[in-house]
C-alpha positions as CSV (number, residue, x, y, z in Angstrom):
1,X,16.9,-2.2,-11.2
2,X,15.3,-4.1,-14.0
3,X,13.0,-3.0,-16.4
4,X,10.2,-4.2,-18.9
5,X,12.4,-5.4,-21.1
6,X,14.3,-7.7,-19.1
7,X,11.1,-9.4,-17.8
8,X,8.4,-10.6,-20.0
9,X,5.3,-8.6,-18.9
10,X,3.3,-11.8,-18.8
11,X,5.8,-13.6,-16.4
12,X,4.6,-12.0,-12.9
13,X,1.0,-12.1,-12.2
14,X,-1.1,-8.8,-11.4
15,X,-2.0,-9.9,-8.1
16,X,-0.9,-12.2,-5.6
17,X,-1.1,-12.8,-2.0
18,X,1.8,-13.7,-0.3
19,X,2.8,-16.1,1.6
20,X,3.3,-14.0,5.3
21,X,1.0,-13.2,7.4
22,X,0.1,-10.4,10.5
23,X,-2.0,-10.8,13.6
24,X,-5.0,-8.8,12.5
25,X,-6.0,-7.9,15.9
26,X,-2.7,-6.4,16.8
27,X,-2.6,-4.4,13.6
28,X,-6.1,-2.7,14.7
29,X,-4.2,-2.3,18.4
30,X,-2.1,-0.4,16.4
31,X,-4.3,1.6,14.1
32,X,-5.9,2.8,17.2
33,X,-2.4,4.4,18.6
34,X,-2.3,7.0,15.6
35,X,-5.2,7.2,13.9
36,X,-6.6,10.6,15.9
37,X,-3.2,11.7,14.6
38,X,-3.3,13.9,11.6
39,X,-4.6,12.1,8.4
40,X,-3.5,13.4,4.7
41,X,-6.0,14.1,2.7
42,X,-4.9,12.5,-0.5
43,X,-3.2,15.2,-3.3
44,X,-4.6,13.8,-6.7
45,X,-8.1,15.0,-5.8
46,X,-9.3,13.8,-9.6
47,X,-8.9,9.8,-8.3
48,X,-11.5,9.6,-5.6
49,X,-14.6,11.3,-4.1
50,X,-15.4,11.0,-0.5
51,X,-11.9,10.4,2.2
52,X,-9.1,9.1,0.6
53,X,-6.8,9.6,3.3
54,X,-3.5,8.7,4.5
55,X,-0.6,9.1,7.4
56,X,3.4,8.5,6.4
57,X,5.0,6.0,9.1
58,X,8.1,5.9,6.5
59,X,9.0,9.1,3.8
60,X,11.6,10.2,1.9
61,X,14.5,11.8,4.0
62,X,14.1,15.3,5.1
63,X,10.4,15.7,4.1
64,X,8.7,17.4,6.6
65,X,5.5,18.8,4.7
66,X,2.4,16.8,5.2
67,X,1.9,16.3,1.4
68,X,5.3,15.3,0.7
69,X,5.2,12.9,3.5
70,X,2.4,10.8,2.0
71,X,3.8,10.8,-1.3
72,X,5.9,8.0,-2.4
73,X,8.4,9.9,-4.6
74,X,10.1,7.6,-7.3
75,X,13.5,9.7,-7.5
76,X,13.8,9.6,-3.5
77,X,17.0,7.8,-2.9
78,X,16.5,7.7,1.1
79,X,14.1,7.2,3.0
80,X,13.5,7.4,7.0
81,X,10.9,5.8,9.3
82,X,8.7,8.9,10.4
83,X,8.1,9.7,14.4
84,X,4.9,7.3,14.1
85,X,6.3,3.9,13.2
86,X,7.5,3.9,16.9
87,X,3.7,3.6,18.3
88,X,3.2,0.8,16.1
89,X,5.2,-2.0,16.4
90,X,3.4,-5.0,14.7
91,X,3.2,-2.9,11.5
92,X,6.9,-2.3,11.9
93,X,7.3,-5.7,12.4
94,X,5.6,-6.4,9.3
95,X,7.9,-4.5,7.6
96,X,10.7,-6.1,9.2
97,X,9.7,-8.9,7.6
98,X,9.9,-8.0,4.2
99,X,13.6,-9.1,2.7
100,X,13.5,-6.3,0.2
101,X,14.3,-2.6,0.5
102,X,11.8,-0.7,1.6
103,X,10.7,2.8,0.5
104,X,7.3,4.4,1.6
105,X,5.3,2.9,3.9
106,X,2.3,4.5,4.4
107,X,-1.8,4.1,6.5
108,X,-4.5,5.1,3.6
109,X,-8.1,5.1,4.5
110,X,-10.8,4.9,2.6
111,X,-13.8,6.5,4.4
112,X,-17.1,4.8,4.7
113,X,-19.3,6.0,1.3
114,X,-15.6,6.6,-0.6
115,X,-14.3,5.7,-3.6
116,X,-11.0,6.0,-5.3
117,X,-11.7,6.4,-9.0
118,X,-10.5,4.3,-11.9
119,X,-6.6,5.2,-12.7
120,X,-3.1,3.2,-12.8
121,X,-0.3,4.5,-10.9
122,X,3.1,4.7,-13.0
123,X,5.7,2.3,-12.9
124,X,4.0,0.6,-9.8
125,X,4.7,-2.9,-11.7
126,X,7.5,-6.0,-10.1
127,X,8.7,-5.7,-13.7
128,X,9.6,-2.8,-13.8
129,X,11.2,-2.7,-10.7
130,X,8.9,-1.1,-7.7
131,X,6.1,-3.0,-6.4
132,X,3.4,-1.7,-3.9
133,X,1.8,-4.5,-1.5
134,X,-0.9,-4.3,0.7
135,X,-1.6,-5.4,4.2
136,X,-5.5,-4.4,4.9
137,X,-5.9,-3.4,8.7
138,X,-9.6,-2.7,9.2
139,X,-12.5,-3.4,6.1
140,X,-15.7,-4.6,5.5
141,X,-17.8,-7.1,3.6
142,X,-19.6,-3.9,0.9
143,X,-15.3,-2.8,0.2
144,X,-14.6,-3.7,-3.2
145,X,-10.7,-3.5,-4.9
146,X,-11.1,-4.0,-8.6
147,X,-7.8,-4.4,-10.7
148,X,-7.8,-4.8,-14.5
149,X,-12.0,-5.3,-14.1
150,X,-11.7,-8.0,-11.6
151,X,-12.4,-7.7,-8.1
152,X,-9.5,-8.8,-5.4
153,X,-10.8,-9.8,-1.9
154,X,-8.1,-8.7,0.9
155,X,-8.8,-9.9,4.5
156,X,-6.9,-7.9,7.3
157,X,-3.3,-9.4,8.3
158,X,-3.0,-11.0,4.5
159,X,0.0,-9.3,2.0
160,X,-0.9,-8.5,-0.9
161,X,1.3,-7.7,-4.5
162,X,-1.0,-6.1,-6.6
163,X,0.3,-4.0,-10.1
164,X,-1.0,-0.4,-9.9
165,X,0.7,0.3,-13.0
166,X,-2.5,-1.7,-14.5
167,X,-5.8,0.1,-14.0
168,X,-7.5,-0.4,-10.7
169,X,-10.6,1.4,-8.7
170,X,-12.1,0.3,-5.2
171,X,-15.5,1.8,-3.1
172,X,-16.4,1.3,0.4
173,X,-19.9,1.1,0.5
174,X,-19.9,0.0,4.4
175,X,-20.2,2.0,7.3
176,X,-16.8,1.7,8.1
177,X,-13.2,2.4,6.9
178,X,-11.3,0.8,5.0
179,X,-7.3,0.9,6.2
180,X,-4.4,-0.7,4.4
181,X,-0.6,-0.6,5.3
182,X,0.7,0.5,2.0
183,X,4.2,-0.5,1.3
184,X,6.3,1.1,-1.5
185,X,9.3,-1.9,-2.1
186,X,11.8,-2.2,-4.7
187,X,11.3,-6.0,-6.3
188,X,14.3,-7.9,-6.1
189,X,14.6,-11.6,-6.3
190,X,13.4,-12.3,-3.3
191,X,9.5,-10.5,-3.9
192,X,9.9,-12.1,-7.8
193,X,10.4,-15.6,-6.2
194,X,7.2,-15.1,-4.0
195,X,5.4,-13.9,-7.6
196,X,6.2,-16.2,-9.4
197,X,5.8,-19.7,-7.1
């Protein structure tokens, strides 16, 4: 794994959107298979107000508590699709298509009148080693992502790197929820290529 000092922390950007793409529409098909399943409320109750939300399609081995299963542990050495990733087979396909190894994969909502607070998320950075990208599923025009004060627009079906180890916040003042596919990833050459083109 390599680590901050092997990488100059200016050489990868903070954010970038990557160069695959999903069908948006059968990512919502999807979405609408599981989501009356049982949604997580999210444990760090300090970082948001309103639903912050989410439902494991991929967890560390042998979890079987509903916290744990959201929660993208950074000493888990194995990790197992979950029962759901079955019903939804354009977001496993989407993870199919990353050529990286794959950790946590994860739905997290964002209710309508929600907000996850200002906060950075440790170690979450290509240079040092684990990345987190986002695919958006379902948003609206009044959701706004804003990473190291600047706002980052995400359209559903687009990938997204974005460094959570930096500080970033978002609100959803819609009427509807925000979902992303949340993908924890170790960054190996392959993602660093994609950062750095």
């Amino acid at each position: 794994m390599a680590s901050f000092a092997a990488i100059p922390a200016d050489a990868l950007p903070d954010r970038k959107r990557l160069p695959l793409a999903f069908d948006p529409a059968e990512l919502v098909a999807d979405l609408a298979r599981i989501e009356r399943d049982p949604w997580q409320p999210h444990f760090v109750r300090d970082n948001y107000r309103g639903d912050w939300s989410a439902i494991a399609l991929r967890a560390a081995a042998g979890e079987t508590h509903p916290i744990r299963l959201i929660y993208a542990n950074p000493t888990a050495t194995d990790w197992v699709d979950t029962p759901l990733m079955a019903r939804v087979p354009a977001m496993r396909a989407a993870v199919a298509a990353l050529e990286c190894p794959v950790h946590s994969v994860r739905l997290m909502r964002l209710g309508a009148g929600a907000a996850i607070l200002p906060h950075d998320d440790l170690d979450l950075a290509a240079e040092a080693g684990r990345a987190r990208l986002h695919l958006p599923v379902s948003t609206n025009p009044h959701v706004r992502f804003v990473l190291n004060g600047v706002p980052v627009t995400m359209l559903p079906g687009e990938l997204w790197y974005l460094r959570l180890s930096d500080t970033h916040e978002a609100t959803n003042e819609g009427d509807s929820d925000r979902v992303h596919l949340v993908i924890d990833v170790l960054a190996n050459d392959w993602l660093r290529a994609m950062l750095r083109a």
